[in-house]
C-alpha positions in Angstrom: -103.9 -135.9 176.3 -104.1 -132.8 178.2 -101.8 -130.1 178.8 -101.3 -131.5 182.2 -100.5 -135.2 181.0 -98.0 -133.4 178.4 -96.3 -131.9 181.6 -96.2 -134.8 183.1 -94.5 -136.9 180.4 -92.1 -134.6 179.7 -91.2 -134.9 183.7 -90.7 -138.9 183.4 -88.8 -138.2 180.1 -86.0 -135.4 181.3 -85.8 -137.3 184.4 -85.2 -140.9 182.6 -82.2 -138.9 180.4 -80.8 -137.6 183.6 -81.0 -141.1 185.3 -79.1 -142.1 182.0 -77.0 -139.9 181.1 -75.7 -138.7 184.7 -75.5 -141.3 187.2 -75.5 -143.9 184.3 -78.1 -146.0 185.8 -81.1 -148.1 184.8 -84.6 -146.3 184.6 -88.1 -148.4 184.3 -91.1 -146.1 184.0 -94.2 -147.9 185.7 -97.0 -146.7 183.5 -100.3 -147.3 185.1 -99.1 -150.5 187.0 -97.9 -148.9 190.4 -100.3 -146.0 191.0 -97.7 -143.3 192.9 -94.9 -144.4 191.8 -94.2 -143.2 188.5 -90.6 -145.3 187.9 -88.1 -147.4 189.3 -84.3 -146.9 188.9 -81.5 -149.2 189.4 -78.2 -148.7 190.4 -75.5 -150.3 188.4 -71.5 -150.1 189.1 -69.5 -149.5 185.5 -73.0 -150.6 183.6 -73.9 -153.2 185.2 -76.7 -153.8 187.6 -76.7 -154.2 191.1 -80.4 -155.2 192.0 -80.3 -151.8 194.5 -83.4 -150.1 193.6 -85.5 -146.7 194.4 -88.8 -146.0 193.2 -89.5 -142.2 192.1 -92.5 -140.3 192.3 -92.0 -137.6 189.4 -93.5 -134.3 189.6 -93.1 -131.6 186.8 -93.9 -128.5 185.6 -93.5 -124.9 187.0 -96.5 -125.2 189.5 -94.4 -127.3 191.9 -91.6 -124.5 192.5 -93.8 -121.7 193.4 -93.8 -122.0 197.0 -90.5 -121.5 198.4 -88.8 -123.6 201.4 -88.7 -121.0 204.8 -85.6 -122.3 206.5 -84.0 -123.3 203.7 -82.8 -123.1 200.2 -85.7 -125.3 198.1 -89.1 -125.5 197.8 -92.1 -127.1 199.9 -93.5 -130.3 198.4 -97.4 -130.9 199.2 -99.7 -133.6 198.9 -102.3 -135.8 200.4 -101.7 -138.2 203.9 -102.7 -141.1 201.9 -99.6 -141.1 199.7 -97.6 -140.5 202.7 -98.8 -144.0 203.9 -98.3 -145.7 200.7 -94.8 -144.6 200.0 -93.7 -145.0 204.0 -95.1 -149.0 203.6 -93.6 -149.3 200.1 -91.2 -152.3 199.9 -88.5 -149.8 198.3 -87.3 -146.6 199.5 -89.1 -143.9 197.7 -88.1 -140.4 196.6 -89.8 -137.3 194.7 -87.9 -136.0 192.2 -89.2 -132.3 191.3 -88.1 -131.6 187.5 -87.6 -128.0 185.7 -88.1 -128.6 182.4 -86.9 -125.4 180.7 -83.6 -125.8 183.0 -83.6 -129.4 182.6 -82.5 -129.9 186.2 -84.1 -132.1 188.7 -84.5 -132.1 192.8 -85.0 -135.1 194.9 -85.9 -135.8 198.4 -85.9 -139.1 200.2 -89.2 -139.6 201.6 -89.5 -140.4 205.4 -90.7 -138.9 209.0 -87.4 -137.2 209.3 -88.2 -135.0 206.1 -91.9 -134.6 206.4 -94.4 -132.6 208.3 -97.9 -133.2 208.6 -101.3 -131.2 208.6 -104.1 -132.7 208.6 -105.2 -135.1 205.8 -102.1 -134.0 203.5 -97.9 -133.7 204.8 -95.5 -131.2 203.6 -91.9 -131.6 203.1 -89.0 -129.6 202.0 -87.4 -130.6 198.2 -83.6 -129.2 198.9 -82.2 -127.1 195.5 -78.5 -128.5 196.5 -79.5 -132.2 195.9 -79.6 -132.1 192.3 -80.3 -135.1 190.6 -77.2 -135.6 188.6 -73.4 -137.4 189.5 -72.8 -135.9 192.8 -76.4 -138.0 193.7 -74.8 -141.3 193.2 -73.4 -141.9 196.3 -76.4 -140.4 198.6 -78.7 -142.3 196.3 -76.8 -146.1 196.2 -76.7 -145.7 200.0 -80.6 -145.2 200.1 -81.4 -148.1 197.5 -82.7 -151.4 198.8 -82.2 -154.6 197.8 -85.8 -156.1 197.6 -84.2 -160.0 196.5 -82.1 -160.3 199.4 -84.7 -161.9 201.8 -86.4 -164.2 199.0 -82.6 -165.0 197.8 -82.0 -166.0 201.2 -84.7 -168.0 201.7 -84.1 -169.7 198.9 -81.1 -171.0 199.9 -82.0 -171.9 202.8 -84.9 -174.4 201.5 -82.3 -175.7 199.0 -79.6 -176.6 201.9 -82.9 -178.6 203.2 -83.8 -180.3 200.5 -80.6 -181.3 198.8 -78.0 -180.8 201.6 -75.6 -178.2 202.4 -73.0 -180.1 200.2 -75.2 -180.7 197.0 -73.6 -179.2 193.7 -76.8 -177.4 192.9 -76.8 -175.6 196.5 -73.3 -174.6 196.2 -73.3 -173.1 192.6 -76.7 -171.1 193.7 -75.0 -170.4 197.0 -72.2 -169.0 194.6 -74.1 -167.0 192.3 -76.3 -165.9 195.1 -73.5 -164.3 197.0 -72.1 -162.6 194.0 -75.5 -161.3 193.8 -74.5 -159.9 197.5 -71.4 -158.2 196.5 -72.7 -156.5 193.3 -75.1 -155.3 195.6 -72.9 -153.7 198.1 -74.3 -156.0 200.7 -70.6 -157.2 201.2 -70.2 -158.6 204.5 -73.8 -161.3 203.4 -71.1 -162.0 200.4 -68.5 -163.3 202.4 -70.8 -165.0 205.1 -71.9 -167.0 202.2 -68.8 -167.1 200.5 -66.8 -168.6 203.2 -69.2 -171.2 203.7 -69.5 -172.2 199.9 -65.5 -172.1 199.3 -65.3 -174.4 202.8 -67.6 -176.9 201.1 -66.2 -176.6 197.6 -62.7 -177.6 198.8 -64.0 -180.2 200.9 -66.3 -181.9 197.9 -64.6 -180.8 194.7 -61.1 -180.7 196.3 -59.5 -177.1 196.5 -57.9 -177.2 192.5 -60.9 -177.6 191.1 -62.3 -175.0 188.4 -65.9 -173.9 190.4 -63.6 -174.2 193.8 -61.5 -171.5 192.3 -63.9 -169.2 191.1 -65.6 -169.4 194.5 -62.3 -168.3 195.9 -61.8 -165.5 193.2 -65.2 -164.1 194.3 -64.5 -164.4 198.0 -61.4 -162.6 197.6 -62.8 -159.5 196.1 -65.6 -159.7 198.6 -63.3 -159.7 201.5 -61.4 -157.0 199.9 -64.5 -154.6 199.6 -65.5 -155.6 203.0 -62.4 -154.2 204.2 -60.3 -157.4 205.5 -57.4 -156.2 202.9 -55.0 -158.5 204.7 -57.7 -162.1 204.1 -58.1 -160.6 201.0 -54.7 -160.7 199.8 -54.0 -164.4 201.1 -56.6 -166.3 199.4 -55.8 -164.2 196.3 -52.4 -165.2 196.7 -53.1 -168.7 197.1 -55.9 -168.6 194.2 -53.3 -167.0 191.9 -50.9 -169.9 192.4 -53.6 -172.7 191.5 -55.2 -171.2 188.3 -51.5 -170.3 186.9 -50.9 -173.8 187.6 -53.4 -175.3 186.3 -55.0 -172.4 183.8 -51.9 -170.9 183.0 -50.4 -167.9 183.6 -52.2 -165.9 180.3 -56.0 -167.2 181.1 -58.3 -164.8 181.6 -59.0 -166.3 185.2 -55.9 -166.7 186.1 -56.0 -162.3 185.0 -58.5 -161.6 186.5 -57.2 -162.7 189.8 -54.1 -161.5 189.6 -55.9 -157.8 189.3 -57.6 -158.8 192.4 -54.3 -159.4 194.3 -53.1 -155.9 192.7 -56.1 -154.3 194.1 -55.5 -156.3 197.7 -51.9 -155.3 197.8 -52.1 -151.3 196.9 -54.8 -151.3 200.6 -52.2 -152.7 202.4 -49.5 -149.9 200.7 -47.0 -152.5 199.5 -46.7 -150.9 196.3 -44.0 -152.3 195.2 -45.3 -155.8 194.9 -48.2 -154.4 193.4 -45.9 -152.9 190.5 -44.3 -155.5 190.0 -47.6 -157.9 189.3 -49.9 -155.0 187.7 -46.9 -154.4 185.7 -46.8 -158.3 184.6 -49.9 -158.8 184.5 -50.8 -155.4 182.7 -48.4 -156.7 179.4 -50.6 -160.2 179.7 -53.7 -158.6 179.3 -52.9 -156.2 176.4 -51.4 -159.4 174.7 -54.5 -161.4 174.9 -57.2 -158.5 175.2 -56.5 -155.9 173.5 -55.5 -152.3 174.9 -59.4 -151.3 174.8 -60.6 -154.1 176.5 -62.4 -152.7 179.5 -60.9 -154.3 182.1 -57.0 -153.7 180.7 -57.7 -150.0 180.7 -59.0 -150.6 184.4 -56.1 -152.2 185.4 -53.9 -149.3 183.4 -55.5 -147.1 185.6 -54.4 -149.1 188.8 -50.9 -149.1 187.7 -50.2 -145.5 186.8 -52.2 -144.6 190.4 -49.6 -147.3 191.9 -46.2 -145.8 190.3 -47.7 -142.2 191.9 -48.1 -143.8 195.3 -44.7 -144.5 194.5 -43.7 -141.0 194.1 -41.7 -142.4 190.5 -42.8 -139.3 188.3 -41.3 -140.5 185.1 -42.3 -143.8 185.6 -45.9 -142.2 185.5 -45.9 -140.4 182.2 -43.5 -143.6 181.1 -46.5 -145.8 181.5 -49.0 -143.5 180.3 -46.6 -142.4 177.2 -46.4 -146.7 176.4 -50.0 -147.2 176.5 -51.0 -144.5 174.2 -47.9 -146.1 171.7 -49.4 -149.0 172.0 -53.1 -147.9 171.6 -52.0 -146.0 168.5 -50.2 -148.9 166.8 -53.1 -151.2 167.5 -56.0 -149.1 167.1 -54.8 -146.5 165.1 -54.6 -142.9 166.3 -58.4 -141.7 165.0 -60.1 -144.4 167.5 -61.9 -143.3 170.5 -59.7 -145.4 173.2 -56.6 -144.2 171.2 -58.0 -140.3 171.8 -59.4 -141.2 175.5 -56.1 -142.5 176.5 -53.9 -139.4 175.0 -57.0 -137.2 176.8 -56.0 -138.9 180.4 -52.3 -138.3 179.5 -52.9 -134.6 178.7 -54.6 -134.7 182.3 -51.3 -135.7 184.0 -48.6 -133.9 182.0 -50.8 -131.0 182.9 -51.0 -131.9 186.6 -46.8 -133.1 186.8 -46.1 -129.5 185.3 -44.9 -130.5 182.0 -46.9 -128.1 180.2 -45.2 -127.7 176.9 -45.5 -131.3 176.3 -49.1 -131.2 177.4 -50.0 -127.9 175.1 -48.6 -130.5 172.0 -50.6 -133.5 172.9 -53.9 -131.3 173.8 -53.6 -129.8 170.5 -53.3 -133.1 168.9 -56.1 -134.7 170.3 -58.5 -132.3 170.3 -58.1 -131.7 166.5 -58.6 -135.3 165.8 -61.7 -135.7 168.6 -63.0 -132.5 166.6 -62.7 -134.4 163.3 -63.3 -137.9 164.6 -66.8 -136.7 167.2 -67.5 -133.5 166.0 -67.2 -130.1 167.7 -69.5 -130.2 170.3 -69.4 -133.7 171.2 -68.9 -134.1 175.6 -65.4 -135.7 175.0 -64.1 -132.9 172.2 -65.3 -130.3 175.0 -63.3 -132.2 177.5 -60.4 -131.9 175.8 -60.7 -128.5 174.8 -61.0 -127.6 178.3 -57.9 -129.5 178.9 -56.1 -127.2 176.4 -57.8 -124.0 177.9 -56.1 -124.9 181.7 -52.6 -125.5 180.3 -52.6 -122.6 178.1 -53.2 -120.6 180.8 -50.1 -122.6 182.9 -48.2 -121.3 180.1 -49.5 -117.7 180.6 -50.9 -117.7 176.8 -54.3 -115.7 178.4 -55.4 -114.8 175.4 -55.5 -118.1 173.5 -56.8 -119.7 176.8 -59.5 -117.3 177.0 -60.6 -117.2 173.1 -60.6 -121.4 173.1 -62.2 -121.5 176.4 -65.3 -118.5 175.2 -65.7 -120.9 172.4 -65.9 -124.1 174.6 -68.1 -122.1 177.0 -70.5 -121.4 174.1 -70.8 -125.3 172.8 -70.9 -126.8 176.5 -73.9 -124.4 177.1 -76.0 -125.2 173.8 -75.5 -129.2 174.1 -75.1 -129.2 178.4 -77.2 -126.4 179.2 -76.7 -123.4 181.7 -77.1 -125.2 185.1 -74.9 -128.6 184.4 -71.9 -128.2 186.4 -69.5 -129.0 183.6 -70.5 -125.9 182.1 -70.6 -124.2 185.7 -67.0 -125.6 186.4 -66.3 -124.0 182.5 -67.7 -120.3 183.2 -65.8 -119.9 186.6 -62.6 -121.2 184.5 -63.0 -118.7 181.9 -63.5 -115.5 184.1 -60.6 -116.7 186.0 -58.6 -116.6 182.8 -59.7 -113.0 182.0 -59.0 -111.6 185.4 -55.2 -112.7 185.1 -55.0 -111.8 181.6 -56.3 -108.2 182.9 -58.9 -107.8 179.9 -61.2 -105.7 180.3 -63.6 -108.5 178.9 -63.4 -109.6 182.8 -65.0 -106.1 183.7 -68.3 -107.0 182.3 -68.1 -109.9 185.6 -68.6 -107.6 187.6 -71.9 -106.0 186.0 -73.1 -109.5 185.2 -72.8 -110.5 188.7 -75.2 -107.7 189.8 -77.6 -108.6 186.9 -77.4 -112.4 187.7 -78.0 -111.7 191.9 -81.2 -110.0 190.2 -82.2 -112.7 187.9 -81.0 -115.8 189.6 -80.9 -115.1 192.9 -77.6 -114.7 195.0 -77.5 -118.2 196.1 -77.7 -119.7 192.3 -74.8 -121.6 191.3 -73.8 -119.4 188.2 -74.2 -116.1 190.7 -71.8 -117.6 193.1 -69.3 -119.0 189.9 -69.4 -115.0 189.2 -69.1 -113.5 192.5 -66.1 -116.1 193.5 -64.6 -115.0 189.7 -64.9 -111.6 190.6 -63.5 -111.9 194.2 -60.7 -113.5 192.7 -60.1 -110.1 190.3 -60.4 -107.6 193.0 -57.4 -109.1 195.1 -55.2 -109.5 192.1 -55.7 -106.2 191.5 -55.4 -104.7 195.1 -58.5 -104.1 196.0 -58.9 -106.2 198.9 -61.7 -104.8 200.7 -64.0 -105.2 197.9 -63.1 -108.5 197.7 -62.9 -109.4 201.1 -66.7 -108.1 200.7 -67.5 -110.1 198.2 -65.6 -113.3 199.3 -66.8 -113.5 202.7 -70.3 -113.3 201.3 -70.0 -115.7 198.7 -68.3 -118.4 201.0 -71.4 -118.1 203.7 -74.0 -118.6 200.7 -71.6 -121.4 199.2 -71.6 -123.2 202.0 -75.4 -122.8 203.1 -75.9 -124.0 199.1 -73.2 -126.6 198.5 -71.8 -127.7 201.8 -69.2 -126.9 203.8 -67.1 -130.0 202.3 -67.9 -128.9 198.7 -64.9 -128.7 195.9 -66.0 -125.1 195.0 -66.7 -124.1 198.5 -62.9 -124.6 199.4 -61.6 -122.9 196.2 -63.6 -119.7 197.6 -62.4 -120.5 201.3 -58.7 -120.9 200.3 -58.6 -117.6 197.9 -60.5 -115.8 200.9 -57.7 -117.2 203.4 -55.1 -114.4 200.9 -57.3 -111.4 201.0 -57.2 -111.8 204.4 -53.5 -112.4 204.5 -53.4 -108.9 202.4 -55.7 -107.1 204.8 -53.6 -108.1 207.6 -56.1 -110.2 209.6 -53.7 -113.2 210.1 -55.7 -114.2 212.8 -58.8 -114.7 210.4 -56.6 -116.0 207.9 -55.6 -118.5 210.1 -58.7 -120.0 211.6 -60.0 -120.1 207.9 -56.7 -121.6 206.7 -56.6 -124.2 209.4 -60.8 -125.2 208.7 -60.0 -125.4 205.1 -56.4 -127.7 205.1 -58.7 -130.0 207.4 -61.4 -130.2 204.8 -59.4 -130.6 202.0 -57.0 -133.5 203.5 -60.3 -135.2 204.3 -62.1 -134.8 201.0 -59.3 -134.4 198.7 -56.4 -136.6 200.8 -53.0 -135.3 202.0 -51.0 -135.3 199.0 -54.0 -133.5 196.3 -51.9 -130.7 194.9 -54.9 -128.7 196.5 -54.0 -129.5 199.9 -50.9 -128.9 199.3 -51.5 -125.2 198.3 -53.8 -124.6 201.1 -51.0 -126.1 203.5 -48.5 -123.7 201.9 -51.3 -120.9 202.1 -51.6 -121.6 206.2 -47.5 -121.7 206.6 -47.4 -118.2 205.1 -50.3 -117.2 207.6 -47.7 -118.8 210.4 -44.9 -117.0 209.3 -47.0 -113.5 209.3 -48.3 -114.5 213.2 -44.8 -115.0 213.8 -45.3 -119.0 215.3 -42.0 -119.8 213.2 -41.7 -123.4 214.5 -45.5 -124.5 213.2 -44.3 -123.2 210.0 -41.0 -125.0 209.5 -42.6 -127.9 211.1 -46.1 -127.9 208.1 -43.8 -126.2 205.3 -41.3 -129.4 205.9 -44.2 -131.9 205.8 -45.8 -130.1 202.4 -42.2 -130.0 200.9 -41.4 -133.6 201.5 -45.1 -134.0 199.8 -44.8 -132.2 197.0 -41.4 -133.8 196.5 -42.9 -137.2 196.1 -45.6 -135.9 193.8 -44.7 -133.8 191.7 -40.6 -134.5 191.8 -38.0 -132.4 192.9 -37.9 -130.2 189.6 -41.4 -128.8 190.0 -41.7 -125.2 190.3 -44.1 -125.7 193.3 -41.7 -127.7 195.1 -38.8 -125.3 194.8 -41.1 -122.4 195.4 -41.8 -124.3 198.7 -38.1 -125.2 199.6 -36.7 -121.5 199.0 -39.7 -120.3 201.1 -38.7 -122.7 204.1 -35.0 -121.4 203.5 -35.9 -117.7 204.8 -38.4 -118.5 207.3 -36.7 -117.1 210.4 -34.8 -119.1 213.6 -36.4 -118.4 217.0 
C-alpha cells in the first residue's frame, strides 16, 4: 500500500470516528463499489436511523490545505469536471469532507453550482474552516440529507392500494409502517398525508378501539405534532389516551407512550399545568414499570423538570430532580452510570438556580465516584469536573476553581484534543477564572496570545478563546482602551469565523458592550447592546439567564444615555423574568430590582 493509500485510509478512518463519535450517526465506507464516493452516512435521531443519507467524498492529508481560500477563511478544493458531473447527477446529496489528521478535525462542503467555480476541464470550490464536521454539523447536515426510499416507498404503495384495495389489511399495515418511515425521516407533513388516510380506513374496517387502529392514531398524533398542528395533535392524543387506558390499561406501555405524546402536545400549546399534572402521573407509571434508566422515562424526566421551569415553580424543579436522583440511587445504586448522570444534570441546575453550596456538595460527590467508577479522563468525569470548576468559581474559591480546572484542561486536551470545542469551551473558562482571581498565572495570556496569533493564525479558535480571555482581564483591571482594542478586534474576526449568531460571538459582543460603557461611548454601547439582546432572545430565547444579562447590560446603557423610560420599561420586563426563573431570592433578581429602584423619574 503506498504512502498515499495510507493517507487515504487514515482520512476514511478519523472521519468515520467523527461521524461516530460527534453527530452520533451511522457511517458505511463504500470501498471500491462507488468509485468517488468514498462513504455514506446516515442520519439517526437518539440512535436510531432515519433513512436520510449523504454520501462523502474524503480527502486527506496535508496536500489539500495548502492553498488558501481568497475571500474567505478555508481553503480551495480542486479537481477534475468529470467528478463534478458525477456527484451533481448522484441520487444523494454529496459533500467533501477535507480531514487534518494531526488535528483530527474535519471540513465539509456541500457540493453544488452555488459553491463551485469552473475552469476548464476541472472546478474549484471553497471548503469553509467554520463548518467543522463535528455536533454543530448536525443540523446543516440532516437538512441536506435525502431520502432516496421515499419515491420507491411511494410507489409501492401505490401498486398495493391497486392490487388489494385501499382497504386491505396488508395495504394498511405497510401504509402504516411506511409513513412512520416518513416521520423518522423528517418528511412530516408525507407522514400525516398517509397517516390520516390509514387511521380513516382503520376506523372504518377494524372499528376505531381496535389495537392496529390505535397505534395508527399514536403515530398520527406525533406526526401532526412535529408538523406543527399542536392543537390536532393534542385531540387525537386525547382521544387515543382514553381508548388504550380503557382497553390496555392505564400502566401499559402503549397506553405510556401516548400519554408522553399528549405531554409533549400540551407544553406547544403552553398549558403547562395540564401537562404537569399528566407527565407528573404518567412519569411515577413509568418508573414503576420501567425502571428509572429506561430511556424513554429519563426522556420524559426531562420534559417534566423543563415543564415545572415553564412554570416558574423553582423548588418544584430541584424537588423533582432531588426525587429522581433518590430514586435512581435506591434502585440502581449510587456507583451506576444513570445514578451519576442524573446527580450530573442536577449539579447543572442547582448551579444555574444559584444554589451553589448545595451544588459544590453534589459536584464533589459525583465526580469522585465518576473518577472511581469511569476513570479520570473518561468524557463524563471531565464533564463533571468542569461542573465543579464553574460553581467554585460562583463561590469565589479562584484558586481551587483554577487548580481543578488546569487539571481538567490537561486531561480534555490528551483524550479530546486541542481543536474540539469542549476543550476550547475549557481553556476560555480557565483564563477567565485566573483573570478574576488576579494571578499572575493569567499574565502569561497575554504573551500566549501574541505567540498563538503567530502560530495559529488570529482567526483560529484557540487565538480568539485567548484574545476574548484577555479582553476580559484588561477591563477588570481598568484598562479599557487596551481592551476595547482587543475586543473590537476579536468580535470582527469572531464573527467573520463563527457567525454573527454564534454562542461565543455574543459572550465577546456582550463583554465589549461594558468596555464601552466604561469608555463612555454609550452610544456604541448601545447599538452593540441592542444587536446583541436581539441575537440572544432569538438563539438563546427570552428568559436564558444570558439574555437576561445582556438585557440588564442595555438598561444600564439607557440609564447612562439618559432615555429613563426605555429603561424602567426593559429593566421591568427582565425583572419580572428573572423572577419567574430564578425566584425572587436570587441575587440576580434583587440586583435587578434595587437597580430599577434608583433609576431616575422624568
Amino acid at each position: 500500500m503506498t504512502t498515499a493509500d495510507n493517507t487515504g485510509r487514515a482520512g476514511v478512518h478519523g472521519v468515520g470516528l467523527l461521524v461516530h463519535q460527534e453527530l452520533q450517526w451511522k457511517f458505511r465506507e463504500q470501498h471500491e463499489s462507488d468509485a468517488g464516493i468514498d462513504a455514506i452516512i446516515e442520519v439517526a435521531n437518539a440512535g436510531k436511523a432515519t433513512g436520510k443519507l449523504i454520501a462523502l467524498q474524503i480527502k486527506a492529508g496535508q496536500s489539500w490545505f495548502r492553498e488558501p481560500a481568497k475571500d474567505e477563511h478555508g481553503w480551495v478544493f480542486r479537481t477534475e469536471k468529470r467528478l463534478l458531473d458525477y456527484w451533481l447527477g448522484h441520487d444523494l446529496p454529496v459533500v467533501v469532507v477535507l480531514y487534518d489528521e494531526p488535528s483530527r478535525v474535519a471540513y465539509w462542503q456541500h457540493v453544488n453550482m452555488a459553491h463551485v467555480t469552473i475552469t476548464g476541464a476541472s472546478f474549484r470550490m471553497t471548503v469553509p474552516a467554520t463548518q467543522k464536521l463535528d455536533r454543530t454539523a448536525a443540523d446543516k447536515l440532516s437538512d441536506l440529507a435525502a431520502f432516496p426510499l421515499a419515491a420507491a416507498m411511494l410507489q409501492e404503495l401505490t401498486e398495493l392500494r391497486e392490487t388489494l384495495g385501499k382497504d386491505h389489511p396488508e395495504t394498511l399495515t405497510t401504509a402504516n409502517s411506511f409513513a412512520l418511515a416518513f416521520q423518522e425521516a423528517g418528511e412530516y407533513q408525507i407522514a400525516v398525508d398517509v397517516g390520516t388516510d390509514t387511521l380513516t380506513r382503520s376506523q372504518h374496517v377494524s372499528g376505531v378501539d381496535h389495537p392496529d387502529t390505535l397505534v395508527m392514531a399514536h403515530n398520527l398524533a406525533m406526526a401532526l405534532y412535529l408538523s406543527g398542528d399542536h392543537e390536532a395533535a393534542r385531540r387525537l392524543a386525547d382521544d387515543t389516551l382514553a381508548r388504550r387506558r380503557r382497553i390496555l390499561g392505564r400502566d401499559d406501555y402503549r397506553t405510556l407512550r401516548t400519554a408522553g405524546v399528549l405531554v409533549t402536545a400540551l407544553s406547544a400549546l403552553g398549558d403547562y399545568e395540564a401537562a404537569r399534572s399528566l407527565c407528573q402521573d404518567t412519569l411515577t407509571r413509568r418508573r414503576d414499570t420501567w425502571g428509572p434508566d429506561h430511556a424513554e422515562t429519563v426522556e420524559l424526566a426531562d420534559k417534566y423538570v423543563t415543564i415545572l421551569a415553564r412554570l416558574g415553580d423553582r423548588s418544584a424543579v430541584l424537588d423533582a430532580m432531588r426525587q429522581e436522583l433518590m430514586a435512581a440511587r435506591r434502585k440502581l445504586g449510587s456507583d451506576h452510570p444513570h445514578t451519576l448522570l442524573t446527580a450530573h444534570n442536577l449539579i447543572f441546575k442547582l448551579d444555574e438556580l444559584g444554589e451553589y453550596e448545595a451544588a459544590r456538595k453534589l459536584a464533589e460527590d459525583t465526580l469522585a465516584r465518576r473518577r472511581r467508577v469511569l476513570g479520570q479522563n473518561d468524557f463524563r468525569t471531565l464533564r463533571t469536573a468542569q461542573m465543579l470548576v464553574s460553581v467554585l468559581s460562583e463561590l469565589g474559591d479562584y484558586a481551587a476553581a483554577a487548580l481543578l480546572g488546569q487539571d481538567t484542561l490537561t486531561r480534555r486536551r490528551a483524550s479530546l484534543g486541542q481543536d474540539h470545542p469542549e476543550t476550547v469551551n475549557l481553556e476560555r473558562q480557565v483564563a477567565t477564572i485566573l483573570a478574576f482571581a488576579g494571578d499572575d498565572r493569567a499574565a502569561s495570556d497575554i504573551e500566549r496570545l501574541a505567540q498563538l496569533k503567530g502560530v495559529l493564525g488570529a482567526d483560529d479558535p484557540k487565538t480568539l478563546a485567548a484574545a476574548h480571555a484577555v479582553a476580559f482581564e484588561l477591563h477588570q483591571s481598568g484598562e479599557h482602551e487596551a481592551a476595547l482594542e482587543i475586543g473590537e478586534d476579536t468580535l470582527a474576526r469572531s464573527r467573520r469565523v463563527f457567525g454573527a449568531d454564534h454562542p461565543d460571538t455574543l459572550v465577546t459582543a456582550h463583554n465589549l458592550v461594558f468596555v464601552l460603557n466604561s469608555l463612555g461611548d454609550h452610544e456604541a454601547a448601545l447599538h452593540l447592546a441592542e444587536d446583541t439582546l436581539a441575537r440572544r432572545r432569538r438563539a438563546l430565547g427570552p428568559d436564558d439567564f444570558r439574555t437576561l444579562r445582556t438585557a440588564e447590560a442595555l438598561v444600564s446603557t439607557l440609564v447612562w444615555l439618559g432615555d429613563h423610560g426605555a429603561a424602567r420599561s426593559l429593566g421591568r420586563d427582565t425583572l419580572a423574568r428573572r423572577r419567574a426563573t430564578l425566584g425572587e431570592d436570587h441575587q440576580e433578581t434583587i440586583s435587578m430590582a434595587e437597580f430599577i429602584s434608583i433609576i431616575p423619574t422624568d
